[in-house]
C-alpha positions as CSV (number, residue, x, y, z in Angstrom):
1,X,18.5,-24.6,1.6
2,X,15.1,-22.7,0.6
3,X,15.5,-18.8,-0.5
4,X,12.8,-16.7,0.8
5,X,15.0,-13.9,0.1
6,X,13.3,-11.0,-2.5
7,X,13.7,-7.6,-3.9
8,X,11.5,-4.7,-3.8
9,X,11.7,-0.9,-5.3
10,X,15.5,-2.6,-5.7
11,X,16.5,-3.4,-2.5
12,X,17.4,-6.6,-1.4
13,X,14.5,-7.9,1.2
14,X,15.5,-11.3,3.5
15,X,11.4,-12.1,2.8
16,X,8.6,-11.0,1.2
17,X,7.1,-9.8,4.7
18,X,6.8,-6.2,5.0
19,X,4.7,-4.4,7.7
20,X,2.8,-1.6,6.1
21,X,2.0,1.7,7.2
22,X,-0.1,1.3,10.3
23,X,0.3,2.2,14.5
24,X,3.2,-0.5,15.0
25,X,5.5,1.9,13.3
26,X,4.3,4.8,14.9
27,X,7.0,4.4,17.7
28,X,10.8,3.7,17.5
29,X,10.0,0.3,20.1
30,X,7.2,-0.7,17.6
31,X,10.0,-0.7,14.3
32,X,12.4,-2.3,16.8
33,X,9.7,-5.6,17.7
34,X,8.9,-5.8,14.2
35,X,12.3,-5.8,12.9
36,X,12.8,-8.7,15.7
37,X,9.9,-10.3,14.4
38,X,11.2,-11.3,11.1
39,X,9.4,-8.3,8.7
40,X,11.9,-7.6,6.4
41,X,11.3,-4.2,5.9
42,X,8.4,-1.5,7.3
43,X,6.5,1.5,5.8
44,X,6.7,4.6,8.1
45,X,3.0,5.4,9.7
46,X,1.4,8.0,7.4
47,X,2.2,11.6,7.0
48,X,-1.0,13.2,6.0
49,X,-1.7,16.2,3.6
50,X,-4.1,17.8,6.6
51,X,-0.8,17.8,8.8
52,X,1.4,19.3,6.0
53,X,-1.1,22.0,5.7
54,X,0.4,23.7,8.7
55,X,3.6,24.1,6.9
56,X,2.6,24.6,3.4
57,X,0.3,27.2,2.7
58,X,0.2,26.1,-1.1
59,X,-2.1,23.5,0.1
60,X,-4.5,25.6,1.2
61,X,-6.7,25.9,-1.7
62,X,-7.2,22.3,-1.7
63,X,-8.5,21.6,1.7
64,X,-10.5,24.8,1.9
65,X,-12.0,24.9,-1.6
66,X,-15.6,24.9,-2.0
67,X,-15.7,25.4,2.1
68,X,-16.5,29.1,2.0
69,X,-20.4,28.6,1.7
70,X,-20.7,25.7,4.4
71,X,-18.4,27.4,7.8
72,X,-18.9,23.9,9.8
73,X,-17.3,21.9,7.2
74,X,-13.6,23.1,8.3
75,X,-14.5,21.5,11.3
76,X,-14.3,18.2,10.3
77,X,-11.1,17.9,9.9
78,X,-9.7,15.5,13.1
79,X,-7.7,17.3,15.5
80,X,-4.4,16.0,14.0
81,X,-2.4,17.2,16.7
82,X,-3.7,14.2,18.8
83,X,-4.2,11.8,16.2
84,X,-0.7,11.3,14.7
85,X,2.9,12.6,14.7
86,X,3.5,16.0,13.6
87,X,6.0,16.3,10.5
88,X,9.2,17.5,11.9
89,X,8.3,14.7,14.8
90,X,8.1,12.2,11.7
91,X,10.9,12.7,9.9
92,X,13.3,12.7,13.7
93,X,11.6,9.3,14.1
94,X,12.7,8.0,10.2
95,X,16.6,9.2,11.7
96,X,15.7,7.4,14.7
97,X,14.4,4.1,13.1
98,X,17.6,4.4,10.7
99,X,20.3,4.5,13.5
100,X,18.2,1.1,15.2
101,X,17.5,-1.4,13.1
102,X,19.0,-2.5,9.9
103,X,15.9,-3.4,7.9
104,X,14.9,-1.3,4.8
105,X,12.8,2.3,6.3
106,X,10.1,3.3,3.7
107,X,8.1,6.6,4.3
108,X,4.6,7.0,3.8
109,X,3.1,10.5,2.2
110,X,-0.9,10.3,2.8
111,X,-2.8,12.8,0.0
112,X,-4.2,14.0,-3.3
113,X,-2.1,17.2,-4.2
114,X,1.2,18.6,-4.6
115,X,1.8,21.1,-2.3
116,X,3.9,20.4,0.6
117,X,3.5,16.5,-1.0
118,X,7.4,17.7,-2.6
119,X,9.3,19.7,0.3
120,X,8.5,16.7,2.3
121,X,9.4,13.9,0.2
122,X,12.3,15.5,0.2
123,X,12.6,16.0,3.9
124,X,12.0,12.2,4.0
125,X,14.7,11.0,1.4
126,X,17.0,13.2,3.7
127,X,15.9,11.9,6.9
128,X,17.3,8.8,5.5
129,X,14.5,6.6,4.5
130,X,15.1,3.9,1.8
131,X,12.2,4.5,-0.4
132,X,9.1,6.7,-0.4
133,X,5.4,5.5,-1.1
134,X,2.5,8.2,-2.1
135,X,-0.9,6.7,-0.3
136,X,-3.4,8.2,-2.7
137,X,-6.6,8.3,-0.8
138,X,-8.6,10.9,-2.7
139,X,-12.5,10.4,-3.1
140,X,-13.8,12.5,-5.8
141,X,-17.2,13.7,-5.3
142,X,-17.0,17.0,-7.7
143,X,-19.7,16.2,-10.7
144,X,-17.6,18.0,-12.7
145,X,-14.2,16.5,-12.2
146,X,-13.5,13.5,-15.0
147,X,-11.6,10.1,-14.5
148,X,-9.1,12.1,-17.2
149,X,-8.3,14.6,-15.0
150,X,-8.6,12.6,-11.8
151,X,-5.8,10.0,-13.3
152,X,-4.1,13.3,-14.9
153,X,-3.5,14.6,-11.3
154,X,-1.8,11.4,-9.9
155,X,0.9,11.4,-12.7
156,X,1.5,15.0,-12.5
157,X,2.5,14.3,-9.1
158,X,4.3,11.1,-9.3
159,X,6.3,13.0,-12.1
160,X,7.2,16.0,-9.5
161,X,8.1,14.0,-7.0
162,X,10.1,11.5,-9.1
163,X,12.3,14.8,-10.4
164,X,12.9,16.1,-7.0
165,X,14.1,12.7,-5.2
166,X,16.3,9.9,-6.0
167,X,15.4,6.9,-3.7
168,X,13.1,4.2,-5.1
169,X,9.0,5.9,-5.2
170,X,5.8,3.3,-4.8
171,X,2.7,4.6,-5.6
172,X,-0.5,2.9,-3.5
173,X,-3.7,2.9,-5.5
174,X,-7.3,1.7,-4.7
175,X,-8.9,-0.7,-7.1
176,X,-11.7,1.7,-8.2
177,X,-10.4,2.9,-11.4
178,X,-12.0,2.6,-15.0
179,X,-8.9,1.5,-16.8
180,X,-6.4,0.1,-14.0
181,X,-3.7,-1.3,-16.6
182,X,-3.0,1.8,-18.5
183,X,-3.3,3.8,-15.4
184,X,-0.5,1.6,-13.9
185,X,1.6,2.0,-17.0
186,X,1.1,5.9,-17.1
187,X,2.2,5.8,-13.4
188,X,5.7,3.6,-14.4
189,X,6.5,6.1,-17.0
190,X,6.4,8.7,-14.9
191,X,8.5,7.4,-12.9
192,X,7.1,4.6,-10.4
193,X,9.4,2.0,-9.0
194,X,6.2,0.4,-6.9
195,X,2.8,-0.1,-7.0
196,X,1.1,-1.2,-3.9
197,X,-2.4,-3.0,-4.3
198,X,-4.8,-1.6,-3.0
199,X,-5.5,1.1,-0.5
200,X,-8.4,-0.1,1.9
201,X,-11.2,2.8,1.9
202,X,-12.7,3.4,4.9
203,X,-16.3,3.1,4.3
204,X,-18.6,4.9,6.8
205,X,-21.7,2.9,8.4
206,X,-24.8,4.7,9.3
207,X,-26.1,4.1,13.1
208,X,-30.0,4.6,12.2
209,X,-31.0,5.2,15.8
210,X,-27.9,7.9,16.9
211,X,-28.1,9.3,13.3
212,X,-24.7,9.6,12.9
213,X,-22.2,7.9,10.6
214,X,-19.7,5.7,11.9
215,X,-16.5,5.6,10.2
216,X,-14.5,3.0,12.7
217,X,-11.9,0.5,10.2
218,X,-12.5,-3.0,10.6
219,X,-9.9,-5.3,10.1
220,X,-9.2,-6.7,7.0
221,X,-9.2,-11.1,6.6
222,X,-8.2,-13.6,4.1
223,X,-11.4,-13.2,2.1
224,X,-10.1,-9.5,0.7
225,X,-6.7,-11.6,-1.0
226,X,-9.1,-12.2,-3.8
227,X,-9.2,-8.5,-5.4
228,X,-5.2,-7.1,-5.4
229,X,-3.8,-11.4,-6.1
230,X,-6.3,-11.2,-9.7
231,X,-5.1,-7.6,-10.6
232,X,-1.2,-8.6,-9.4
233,X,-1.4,-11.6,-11.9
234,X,-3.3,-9.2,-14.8
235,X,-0.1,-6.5,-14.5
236,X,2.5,-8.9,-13.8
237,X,4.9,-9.1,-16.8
238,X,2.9,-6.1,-18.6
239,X,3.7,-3.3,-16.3
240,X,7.1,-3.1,-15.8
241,X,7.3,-2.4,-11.6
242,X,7.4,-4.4,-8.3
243,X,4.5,-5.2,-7.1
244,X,3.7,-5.1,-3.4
245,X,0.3,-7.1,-2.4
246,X,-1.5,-5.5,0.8
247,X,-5.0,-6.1,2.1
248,X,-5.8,-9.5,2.9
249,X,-2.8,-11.0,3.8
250,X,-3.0,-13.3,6.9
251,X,-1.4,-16.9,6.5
252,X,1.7,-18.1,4.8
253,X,-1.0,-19.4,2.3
254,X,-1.4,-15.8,1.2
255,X,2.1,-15.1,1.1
256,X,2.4,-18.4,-1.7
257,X,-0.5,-17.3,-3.5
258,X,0.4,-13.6,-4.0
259,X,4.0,-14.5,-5.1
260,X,3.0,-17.0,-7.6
261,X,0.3,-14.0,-8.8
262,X,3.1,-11.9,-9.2
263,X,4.0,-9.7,-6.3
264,X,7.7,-9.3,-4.9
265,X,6.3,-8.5,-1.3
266,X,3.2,-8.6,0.7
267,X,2.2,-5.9,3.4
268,X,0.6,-6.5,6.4
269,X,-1.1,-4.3,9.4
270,X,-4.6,-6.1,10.1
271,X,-3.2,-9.4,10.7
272,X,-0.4,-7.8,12.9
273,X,-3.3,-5.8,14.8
274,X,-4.8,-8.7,15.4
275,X,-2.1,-11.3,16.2
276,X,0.6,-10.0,17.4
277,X,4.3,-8.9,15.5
278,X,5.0,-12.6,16.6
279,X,3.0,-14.0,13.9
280,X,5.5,-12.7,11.2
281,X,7.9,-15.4,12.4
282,X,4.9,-18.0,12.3
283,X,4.1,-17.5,8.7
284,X,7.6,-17.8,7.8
285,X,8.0,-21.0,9.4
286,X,4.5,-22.1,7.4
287,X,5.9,-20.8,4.5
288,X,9.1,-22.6,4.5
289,X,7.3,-25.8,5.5
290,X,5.1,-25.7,2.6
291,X,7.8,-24.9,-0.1
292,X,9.6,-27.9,1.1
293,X,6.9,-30.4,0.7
294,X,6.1,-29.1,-2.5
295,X,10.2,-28.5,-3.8
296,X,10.5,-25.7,-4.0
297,X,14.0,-24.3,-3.9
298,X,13.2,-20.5,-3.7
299,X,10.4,-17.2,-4.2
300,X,12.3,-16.4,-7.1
301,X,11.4,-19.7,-8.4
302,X,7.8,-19.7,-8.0
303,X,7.0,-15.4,-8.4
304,X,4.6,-14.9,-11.3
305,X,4.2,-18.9,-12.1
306,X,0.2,-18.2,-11.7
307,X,0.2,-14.6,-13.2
308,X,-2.6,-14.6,-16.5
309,X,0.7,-15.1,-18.7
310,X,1.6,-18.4,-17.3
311,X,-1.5,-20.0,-16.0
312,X,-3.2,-22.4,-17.8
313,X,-6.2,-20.6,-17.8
314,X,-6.1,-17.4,-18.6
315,X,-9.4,-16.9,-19.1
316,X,-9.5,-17.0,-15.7
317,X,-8.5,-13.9,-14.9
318,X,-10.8,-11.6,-16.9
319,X,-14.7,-12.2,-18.0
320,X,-14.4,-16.0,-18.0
321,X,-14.1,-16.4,-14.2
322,X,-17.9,-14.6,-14.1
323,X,-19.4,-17.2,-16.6
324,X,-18.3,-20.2,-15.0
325,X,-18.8,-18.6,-11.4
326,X,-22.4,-19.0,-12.3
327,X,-22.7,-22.3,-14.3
328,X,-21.1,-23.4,-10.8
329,X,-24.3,-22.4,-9.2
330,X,-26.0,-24.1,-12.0
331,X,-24.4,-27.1,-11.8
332,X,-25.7,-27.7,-7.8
């Protein structure tokens, strides 16, 4: 009988299917069809930093730093009361989720700095969540601020966090960082169970004729695998962590490929969005299908067996990919 069965941030997962943080788990009905779906665990919808704000005035040097000169920039803030659950509403819905279903509850923290970041990891490791993952969405635009002290920042808090709670901690990053490996290293030894790759930016458009800049989030597609699978397979057997793969992740094809890169789950929301929760139980029929035309017996079997370490072409991975990329073109 095939195995799909896998572990993540150490507990024990009946498929690498996870639905990440997104509106499906913004409502107790929305964990329950997903559970019934087949995902074999689900990260809480975000609690952001803006929200937290209200509770933690430590925070407010952070979000109102460097406002003073320009009054109408407070304003752009969303009105948070309307866009998401409050905190105390979050952490009664992580109680509520725990009592319903029986698949794995991981909460969600959405910010840059400390602050309330603790008191409510906290809150959410006693709400009863299984794990915690820290969403890092920070976009630096101070001239002054280094990559040092940007990086700096995100293991000082990992580090207060980690000595504050005791259930398994992910950390999701975006790709956009000089020195990714040692980063994800730094981020382990301060005590990282997880690292989720990567974050999906949303990147504002410009409407030239309203003169105003759109910042809607389209959904993701297959195309986007390409970027976490190649930096899954790099860290895979050098960083010493789980690795969950998000962005991307539509078919049982993507599943296969970012298992044999390396990762011990995948996360999905766009595919969800645009599918259905049904289409959790169709990729794991796919996937089973595929694994027994091809033998094999179990994820465990076939998790890292394309990671750089053991594929035949390493090369592949790094600066080699580039140069044949274009003797391809070369070649037609």
């Amino acid at each position: 009988m095939i195995d799909i069965s896998t572990t993540y941030l150490g507990l024990q997962l009946k498929n690498p299917i996870v639905a990440s943080a997104s509106p499906l788990s913004k409502k107790l009905d929305g964990i329950r069809r997903l559970e019934d779906a087949g995902a074999s665990a689900v990260v809480m919808y975000s609690l952001f930093e803006e929200q937290i704000i209200h509770e933690s005035l430590s925070l407010d040097h952070y979000l109102n730093h460097g406002t003073e000169s320009y009054p109408e920039s407070l304003t752009y803030f969303p009105d948070l009361e309307n866009y998401n659950v409050g905190p105390e509403d979050y952490l009664e819905l992580i109680q509520k989720a725990k009592r319903s279903v029986s698949i794995p509850i991981i909460g969600s923290l959405n910010g840059v700095s400390t602050g309330g970041w603790i008191k409510y990891a906290k809150k959410i490791e006693e709400a009863g969540a299984d794990a915690l993952e820290l969403n890092f969405y920070n976009i630096p635009t101070d001239v002054n601020m280094t990559s040092q002290e940007l990086e700096q920042s995100y293991i000082d808090l990992v580090s207060d966090i980690r000595s504050q709670i005791h259930i398994p901690l992910a950390v999701k990053l975006s790709p956009f960082f000089t020195a990714l490996p040692n980063l994800a290293h730094r981020l382990v030894q301060a005590g990282t169970n997880g690292l989720v790759l990567f974050n999906r930016f949303v990147q504002p458009d410009l409407d030239i004729e309203t003169l105003e800049v759109s910042t809607k989030i389209p959904l993701s597609s297959s195309s986007e695998l390409r970027l976490p699978l190649r930096w899954i397979a790099i860290l895979y057997g050098r960083v010493q962590a789980d690795f969950a793969l998000t962005s991307g992740v539509h078919t049982a094809h993507d599943v296969l490929k970012a298992m044999m890169a390396g990762a011990n789950v995948t996360m999905l929301a766009s595919s969800l969005l645009q599918n259905g929760v049904d289409h959790i139980n169709s990729i794991l029929v796919d996937m089973k299908a595929w694994m027994e035309m091809f033998e094999y017996q179990s994820i465990q079997q076939m998790r890292g067996s394309m990671s750089q370490q053991n594929a035949p072409d390493p090369t592949s991975f790094e600066r080699g990919s580039y140069m044949k990329a274009l003797a391809s073109f070369d070649n037609r």
